[in-house]
N, C-alpha and C positions, 0 to 999 in steps of 0.2 A: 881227489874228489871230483866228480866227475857228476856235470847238470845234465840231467836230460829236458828231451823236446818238452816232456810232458811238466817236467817244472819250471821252464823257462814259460810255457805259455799258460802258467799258474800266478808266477810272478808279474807277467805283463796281465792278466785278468785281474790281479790283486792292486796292481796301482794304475789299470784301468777306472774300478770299482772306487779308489781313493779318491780318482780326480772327479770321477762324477758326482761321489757325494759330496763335496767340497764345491763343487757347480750348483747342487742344488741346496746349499746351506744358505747362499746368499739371499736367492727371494726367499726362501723357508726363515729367514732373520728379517727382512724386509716385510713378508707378512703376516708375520706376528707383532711390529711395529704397528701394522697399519689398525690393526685389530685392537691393538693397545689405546691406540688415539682414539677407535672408534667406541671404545667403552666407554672414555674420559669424557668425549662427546655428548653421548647419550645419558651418563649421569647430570652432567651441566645439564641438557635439553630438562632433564626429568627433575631437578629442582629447581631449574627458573618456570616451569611449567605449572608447579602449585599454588603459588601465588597469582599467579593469571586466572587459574580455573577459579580462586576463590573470590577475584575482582569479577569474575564473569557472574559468577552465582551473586554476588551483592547487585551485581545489576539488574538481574532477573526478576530478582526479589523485587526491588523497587520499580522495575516497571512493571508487574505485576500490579502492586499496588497503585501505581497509577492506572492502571489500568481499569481494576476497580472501582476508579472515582469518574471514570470515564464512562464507566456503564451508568453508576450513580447517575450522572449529567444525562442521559441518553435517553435513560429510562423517565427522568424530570421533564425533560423537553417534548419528550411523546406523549405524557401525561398535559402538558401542556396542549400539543397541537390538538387532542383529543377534545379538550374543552376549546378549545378556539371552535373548534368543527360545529362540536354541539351546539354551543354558542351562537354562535353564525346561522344551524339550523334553525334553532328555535327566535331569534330574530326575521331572520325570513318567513316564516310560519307564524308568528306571531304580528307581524309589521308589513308582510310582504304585499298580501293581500289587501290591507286597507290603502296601504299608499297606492297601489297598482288604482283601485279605486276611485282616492283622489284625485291623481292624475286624472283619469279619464272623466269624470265630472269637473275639474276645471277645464280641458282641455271644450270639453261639451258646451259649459259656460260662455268659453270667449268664444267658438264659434257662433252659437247662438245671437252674442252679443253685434260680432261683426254681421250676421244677416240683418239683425234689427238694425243695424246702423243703416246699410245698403237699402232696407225696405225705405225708412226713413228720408234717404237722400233725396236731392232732386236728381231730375233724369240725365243731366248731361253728370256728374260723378258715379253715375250706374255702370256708364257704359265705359266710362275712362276705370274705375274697380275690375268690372266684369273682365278688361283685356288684360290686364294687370292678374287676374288671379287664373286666367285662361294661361297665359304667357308662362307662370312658375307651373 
């Protein structure tokens, strides 16, 4: 029995071909490990995940709701300032004018009063008044 060229370099291509796939079985075993983990992973993620999303949503809810009562309050307070406003107007328009008024007739009063004091004096306090009211 007698090998030729051509089956010797059959036999070295055949456990050429052996050793390479056995080179590439190890990371081909290594990453389907990793792929393994990575499914195991992504389940964990995806059921510790629902319970968070539904802590999320109870919060939303309630601060929504507070939210609500926050407008409530918002809208109460501007209803408020509204009448303070009006309030205030109609005070001033009602009050503003007369007092503005009295002011000015007492104010008119006591001047008048301090000339008739002055017409009144003797002349040496005329003239100690007069520099005294020159001076301010």
């Amino acid at each position: 029995m007698t090998v030729s060229v051509g089956q010797i370099a059959a036999i070295v291509a055949a456990v050429a071909f052996v050793i390479l796939v056995l080179l590439l079985a190890v990371p081909l075993i290594k990453l389907g490990r990793t792929l393994d983990e990575a499914t195991i992973a992504i389940r964990k993620t995806h059921e510790g995940s629902a319970p968070l999303l539904n802590d999320a949503q109870v919060t939303l809810t309630t601060v929504n709701t507070q939210l609500e009562r926050v407008d409530g309050v918002t809208a109460s307070a501007q209803a408020v300032a509204a009448n303070t406003r009006a309030l205030s107007s109609l005070f001033t328009a009602t009050l503003g004018g007369p007092l503005v008024k009295a002011a000015a007739l007492s104010y008119g009063l006591r001047k008048a009063s301090q000339a008739r004091k002055l017409k009144n004096a003797p002349p040496s306090k005329r003239s100690t008044r007069s520099k005294r009211s020159a001076r301010a």
